[in-house]
C-alpha positions as CSV (number, residue, x, y, z in Angstrom):
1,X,-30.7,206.1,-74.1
2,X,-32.0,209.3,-73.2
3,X,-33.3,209.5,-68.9
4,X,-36.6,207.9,-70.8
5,X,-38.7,207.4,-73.9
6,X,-41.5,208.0,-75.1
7,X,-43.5,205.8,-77.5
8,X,-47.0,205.4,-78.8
9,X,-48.6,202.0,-80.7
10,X,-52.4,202.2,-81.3
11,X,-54.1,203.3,-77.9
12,X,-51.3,201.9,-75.6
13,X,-48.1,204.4,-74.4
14,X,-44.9,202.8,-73.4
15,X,-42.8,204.6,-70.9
16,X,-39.2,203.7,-70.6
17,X,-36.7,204.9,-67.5
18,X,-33.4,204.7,-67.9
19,X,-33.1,203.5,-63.7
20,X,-29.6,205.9,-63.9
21,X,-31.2,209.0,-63.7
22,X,-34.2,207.7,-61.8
23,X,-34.9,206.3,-58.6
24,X,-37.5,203.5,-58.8
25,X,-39.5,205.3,-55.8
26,X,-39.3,208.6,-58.0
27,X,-40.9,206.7,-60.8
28,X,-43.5,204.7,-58.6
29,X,-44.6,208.3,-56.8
30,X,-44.7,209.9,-60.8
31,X,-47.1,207.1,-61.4
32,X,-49.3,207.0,-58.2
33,X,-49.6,210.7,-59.3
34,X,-50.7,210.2,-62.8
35,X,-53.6,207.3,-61.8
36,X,-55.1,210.1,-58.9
37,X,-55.2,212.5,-62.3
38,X,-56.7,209.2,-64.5
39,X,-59.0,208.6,-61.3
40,X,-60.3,212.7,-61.1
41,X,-60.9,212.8,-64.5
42,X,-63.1,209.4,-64.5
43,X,-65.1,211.0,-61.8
44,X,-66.0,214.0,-63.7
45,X,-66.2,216.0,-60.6
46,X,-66.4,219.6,-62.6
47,X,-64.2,222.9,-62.2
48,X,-65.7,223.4,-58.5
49,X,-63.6,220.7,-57.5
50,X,-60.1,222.8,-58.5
51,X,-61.8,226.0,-56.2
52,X,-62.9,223.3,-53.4
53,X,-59.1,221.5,-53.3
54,X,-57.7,225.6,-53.2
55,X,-59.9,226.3,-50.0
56,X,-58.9,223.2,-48.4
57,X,-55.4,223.6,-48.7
58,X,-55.9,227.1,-47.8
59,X,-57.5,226.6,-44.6
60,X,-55.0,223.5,-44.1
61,X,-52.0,225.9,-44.4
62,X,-53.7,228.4,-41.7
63,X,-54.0,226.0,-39.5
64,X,-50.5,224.3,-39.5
65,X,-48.3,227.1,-40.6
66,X,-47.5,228.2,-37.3
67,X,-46.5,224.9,-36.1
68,X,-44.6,224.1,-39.2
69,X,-42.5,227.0,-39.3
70,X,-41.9,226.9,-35.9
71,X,-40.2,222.8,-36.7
72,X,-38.3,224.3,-39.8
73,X,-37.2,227.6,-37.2
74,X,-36.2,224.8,-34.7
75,X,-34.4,222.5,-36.8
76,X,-32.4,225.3,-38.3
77,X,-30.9,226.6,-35.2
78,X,-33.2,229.5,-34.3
79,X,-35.4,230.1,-31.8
C-alpha cells in the first residue's frame, strides 16, 4: 500500500492511511483542517474574508513578533 489511497464511489470519497507513515494526530489535525475549509465554504463569506484573515494575521504578527523572537533568541542560546 502506498502512505494512502484515494478512492471515489458515487458522491462519497474514501481516504485510506497507511498508520506507517502517518501519525494518527497528523491525520486527525489534516482533517480538523479540511472541515474549517468544508465549514468556510458553507458560510459563503466572499473574497473579503481572504483580505480580512491577511490583516489579522498581519496585525497579530506586529504585535507578537518581538516577543516571539525574543523566546526563539532565548531558547537558542543568544541574548
Amino acid at each position: 500500500m502506498e502512505a494512502f489511497e484515494v478512492s471515489r464511489t458515487g458522491n462519497i470519497i474514501q481516504i485510506v492511511f497507511d498508520a506507517q507513515h502517518f501519525k494518527e494526530d497528523a491525520v486527525t489535525r489534516l482533517l480538523n483542517r479540511l472541515y474549517v475549509e468544508y465549514l468556510a465554504e458553507r458560510a459563503n463569506l466572499g473574497e473579503d474574508i481572504e483580505a480580512l484573515g491577511e490583516e489579522i494575521k498581519r496585525d497579530w504578527w506586529q504585535q507578537n513578533k518581538a516577543r516571539i523572537l525574543a523566546k526563539i533568541h532565548e531558547q537558542n542560546g543568544h541574548n
